[in-house]
Structures are given as structure tokens and as C-alpha cells.
C-alpha positions as CSV (number, residue, x, y, z in Angstrom):
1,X,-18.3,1.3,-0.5
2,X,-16.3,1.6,-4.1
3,X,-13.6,-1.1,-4.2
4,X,-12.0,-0.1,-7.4
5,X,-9.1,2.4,-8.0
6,X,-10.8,5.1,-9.4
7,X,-13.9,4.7,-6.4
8,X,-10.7,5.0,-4.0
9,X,-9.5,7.7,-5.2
10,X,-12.5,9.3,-5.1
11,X,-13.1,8.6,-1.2
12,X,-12.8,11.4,1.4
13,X,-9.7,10.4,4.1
14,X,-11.9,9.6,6.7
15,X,-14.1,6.3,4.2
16,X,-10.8,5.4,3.3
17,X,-10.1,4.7,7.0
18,X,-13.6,3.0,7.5
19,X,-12.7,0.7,5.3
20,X,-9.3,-0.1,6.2
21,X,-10.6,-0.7,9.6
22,X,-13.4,-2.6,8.4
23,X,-11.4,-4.9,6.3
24,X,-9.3,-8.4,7.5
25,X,-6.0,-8.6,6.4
26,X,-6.7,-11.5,3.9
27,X,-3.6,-13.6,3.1
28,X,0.5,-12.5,2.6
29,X,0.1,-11.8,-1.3
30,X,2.4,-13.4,-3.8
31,X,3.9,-11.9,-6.8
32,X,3.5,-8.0,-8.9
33,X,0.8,-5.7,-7.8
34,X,0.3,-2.4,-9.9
35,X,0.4,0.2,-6.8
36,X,-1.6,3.5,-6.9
37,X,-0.8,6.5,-4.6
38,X,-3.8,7.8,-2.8
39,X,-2.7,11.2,-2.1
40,X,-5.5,14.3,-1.3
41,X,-8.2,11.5,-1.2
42,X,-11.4,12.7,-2.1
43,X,-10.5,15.3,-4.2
44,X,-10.2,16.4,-8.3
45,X,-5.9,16.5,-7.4
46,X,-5.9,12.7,-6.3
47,X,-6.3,10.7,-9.8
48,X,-4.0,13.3,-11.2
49,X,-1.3,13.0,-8.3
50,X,-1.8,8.8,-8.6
51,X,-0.8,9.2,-12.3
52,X,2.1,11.1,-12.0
53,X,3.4,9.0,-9.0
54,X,2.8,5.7,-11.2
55,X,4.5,7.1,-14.6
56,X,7.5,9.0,-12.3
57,X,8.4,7.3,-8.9
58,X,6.7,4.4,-8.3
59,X,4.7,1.5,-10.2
60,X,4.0,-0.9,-7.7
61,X,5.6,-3.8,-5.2
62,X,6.8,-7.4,-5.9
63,X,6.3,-9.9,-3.1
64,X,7.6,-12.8,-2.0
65,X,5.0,-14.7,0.2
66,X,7.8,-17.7,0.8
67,X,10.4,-15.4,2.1
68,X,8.1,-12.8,3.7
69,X,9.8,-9.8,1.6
70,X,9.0,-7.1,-1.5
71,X,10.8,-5.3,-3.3
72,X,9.4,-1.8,-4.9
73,X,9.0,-1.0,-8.3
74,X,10.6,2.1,-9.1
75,X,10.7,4.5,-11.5
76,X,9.4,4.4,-15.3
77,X,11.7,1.4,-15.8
78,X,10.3,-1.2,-13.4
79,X,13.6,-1.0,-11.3
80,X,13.4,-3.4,-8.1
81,X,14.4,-1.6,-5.0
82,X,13.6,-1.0,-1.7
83,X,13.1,-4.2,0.2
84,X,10.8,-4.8,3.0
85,X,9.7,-7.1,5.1
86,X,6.5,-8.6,5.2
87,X,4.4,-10.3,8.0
88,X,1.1,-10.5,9.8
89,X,1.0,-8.1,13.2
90,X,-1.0,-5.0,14.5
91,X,-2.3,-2.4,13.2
92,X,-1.0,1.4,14.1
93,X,-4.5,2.7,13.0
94,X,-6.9,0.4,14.8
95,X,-4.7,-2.5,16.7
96,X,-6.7,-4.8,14.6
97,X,-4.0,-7.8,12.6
98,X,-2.7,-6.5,9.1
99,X,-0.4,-7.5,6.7
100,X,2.8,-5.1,8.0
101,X,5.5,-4.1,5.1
102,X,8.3,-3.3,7.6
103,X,11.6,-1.4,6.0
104,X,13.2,-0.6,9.5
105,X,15.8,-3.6,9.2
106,X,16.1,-4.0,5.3
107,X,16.8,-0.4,3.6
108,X,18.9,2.3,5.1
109,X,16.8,4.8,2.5
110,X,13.5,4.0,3.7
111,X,13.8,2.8,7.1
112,X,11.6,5.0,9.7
113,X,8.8,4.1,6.8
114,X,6.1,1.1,7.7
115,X,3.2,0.1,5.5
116,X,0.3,-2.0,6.6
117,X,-2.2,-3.5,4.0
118,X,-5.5,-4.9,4.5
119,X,-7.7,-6.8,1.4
120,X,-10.3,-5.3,0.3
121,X,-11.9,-7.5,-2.4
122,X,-9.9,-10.6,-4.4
123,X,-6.7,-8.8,-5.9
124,X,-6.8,-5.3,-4.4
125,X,-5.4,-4.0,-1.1
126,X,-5.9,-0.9,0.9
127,X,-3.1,0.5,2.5
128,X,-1.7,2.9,4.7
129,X,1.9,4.9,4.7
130,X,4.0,5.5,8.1
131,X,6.9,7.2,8.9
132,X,7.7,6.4,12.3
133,X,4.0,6.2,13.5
134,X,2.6,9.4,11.5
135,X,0.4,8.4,9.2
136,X,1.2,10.1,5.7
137,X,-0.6,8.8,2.5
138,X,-2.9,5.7,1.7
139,X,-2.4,3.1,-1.2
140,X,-3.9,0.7,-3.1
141,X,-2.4,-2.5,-4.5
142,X,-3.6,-4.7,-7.7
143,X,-2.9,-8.1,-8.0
144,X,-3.7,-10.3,-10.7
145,X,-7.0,-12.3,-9.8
């Protein structure tokens, strides 16, 4: 299966889910990850959507492995909002441990919304977009390797 951005984006809903599901979590990251919005996977829309996303709303997340938080990188600017938290639990898709970005106690903005992220290869993760357990769009995250 593709592992890069451009391979994901390219990736019908339903291998996007095979590969979550086949994937472990891999460890809490640390640090800034460019973030890419996987939204009408599988079709010409989605690299075109992603860029849009990336250059208007959001550019990606900042974690804090030590403190189990993030913070969201907003905007063209790089602002640093939205704070989750982060931790190891189960996943909503396949009950299977993920790494679980949980904004239900840290942000009043974004608090019905849960993320879980799996690793998919060194320095990119695969994940998925909740609000209150319906599933909305997937992810991917690049870290520095």
C-alpha cells in the first residue's frame, strides 16, 4: 500500500481504513508535524481540497510527548490553538490501541471532536476525524525522520 501523502490521497475510503486497522499505534510523537486533510479520498478533489485546507485553515499539530498534549497549527500564520490531549487507548474504528487526540476536556471550540492516529512508516501517521463517534474525514501527519 502507498505510504506517502500524495499515495494517500490517492486511496479509496475503504484502503485508507485497511490500513489504519492494519497499522500499530507506534509511539506518542514529539514535536511539529505538517498535517494533510484527506478529504474525498480516492478522488481527483482530494489533493486539491488537502491544499486548500493546508494554505487556509490548518498546517498541522505540535505535540508534546512529556505532557501528553498538542496544540494545532492554524491558519496561514502558524497560530497555535486548539489543545488536545494526547494518550494511548482504543480505537472507535476497530477497538484495536491508538494514539487518541482527545479535545473533550481542553477546548470549548472543538470539544465533541476526537482524533486517533496510528504510524504508518517512520514519520507519518494515519489518522482518523470524530465528532462524537461519527467518523468525518482522515489525516495524515509528517514528522521529521
Amino acid at each position: 500500500m502507498p505510504t506517502s501523502v500524495e499515495g494517500l490521497l490517492k486511496m479509496p475510503q475503504s484502503e485508507l481504513d485497511e490500513l489504519f486497522t492494519a497499522s500499530t499505534a507506534g509511539p506518542i510523537p514529539n514535536g511539529p508535524a505538517k498535517g494533510t486533510a484527506i478529504i474525498a479520498p480516492g478522488t481527483t478533489f482530494s489533493p486539491e481540497i488537502a491544499k486548500f485546507v493546508t494554505f487556509f485553515v490548518w498546517e498541522g499539530k505540535t505535540f508534546d510527548a512529556a505532557h501528553g498534549v498538542l496544540t494545532n497549527r492554524l491558519l496561514h500564520f502558524g497560530f497555535n490553538a486548539i489543545i488536545a490531549e494526547v494518550y494511548k487507548g482504543d480505537s472507535w474504528l476497530d477497538g484495536k490501541e491508538c494514539i487518541v487526540l482527545d479535545y473533550s476536556k481542553t477546548s470549548n471550540v472543538a470539544q465533541w471532536i476526537r482524533d486517533e492516529i496510528r504510524l504508518i512508516q517512520p514519520g507519518l501517521y494515519l489518522g482518523k476525524v470524530y465528532w462524537s463517534k461519527k467518523r468525518l474525514i482522515d489525516f495524515c501527519l509528517e514528522f521529521p525522520v
